[in-house]
N, C-alpha and C positions, 0 to 999 in steps of 0.2 A: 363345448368350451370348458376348458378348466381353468380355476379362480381358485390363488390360496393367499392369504396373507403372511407375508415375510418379516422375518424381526431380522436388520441388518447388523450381525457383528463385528463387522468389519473396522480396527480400530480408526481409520479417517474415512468413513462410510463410501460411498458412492460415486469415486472419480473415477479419472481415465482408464487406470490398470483396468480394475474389474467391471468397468462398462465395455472396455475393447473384448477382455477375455469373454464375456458373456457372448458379446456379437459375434465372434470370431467361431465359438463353439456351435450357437442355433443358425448360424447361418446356409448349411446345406440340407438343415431338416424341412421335413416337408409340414410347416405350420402357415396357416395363415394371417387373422389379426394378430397381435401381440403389441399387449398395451401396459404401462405401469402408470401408479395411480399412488397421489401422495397427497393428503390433504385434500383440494379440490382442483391440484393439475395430473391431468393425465397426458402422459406419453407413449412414441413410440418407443416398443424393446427393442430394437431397432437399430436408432437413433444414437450413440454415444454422447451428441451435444445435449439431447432434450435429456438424455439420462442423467449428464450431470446437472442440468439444471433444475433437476428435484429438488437439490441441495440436502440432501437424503443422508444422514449423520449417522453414526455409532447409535443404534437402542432404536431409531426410526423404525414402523415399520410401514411396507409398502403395499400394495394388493396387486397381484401379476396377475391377466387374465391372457390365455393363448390358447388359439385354435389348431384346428389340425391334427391329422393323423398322428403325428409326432409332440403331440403339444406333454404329452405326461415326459418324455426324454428333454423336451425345452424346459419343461417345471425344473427338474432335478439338478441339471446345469445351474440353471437361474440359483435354485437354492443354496447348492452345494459351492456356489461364487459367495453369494452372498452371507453364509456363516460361517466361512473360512474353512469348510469340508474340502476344498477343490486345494486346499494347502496355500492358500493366499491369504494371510493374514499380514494384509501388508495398509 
């Protein structure tokens, strides 16, 4: 299992756009669990509704844990959404 903590830079943090792009992206890899974790709610990564219902802001950070063969290509994704590396600073 890989486990990192995320700082979200995204200036209106964790809506639709970059919950769908993230799902959209780990979806054919071959991971298993895949959970986010904010405070004391954890979600599926998964999920786009449980995603936005982090309520997961600009500066928030998050703790992404994901298993599977593929789970370090899921991290990178997840990352690279989340501090506007994947070119979505939206």
């Amino acid at each position: 299992m890989l486990e990192k903590n995320v700082t979200i830079l995204l200036p209106h943090g964790l809506h639709a756009r970059p919950s769908g792009m993230i799902i959209t992206e780990i979806k054919n890899l071959n991971i298993g669990e895949a959970t986010v974790t904010k405070d004391d709610t954890t979600v599926n990564l998964r999920s786009i509704l449980s995603l936005m219902t982090l309520g997961a802001v600009q500066g928030s950070t998050i703790k992404v844990k994901i298993e599977g063969s593929d789970a370090e290509k899921a991290m990178t994704i997840v990352e690279n959404v989340l501090t506007g590396k994947k070119g979505l600073f939206i």
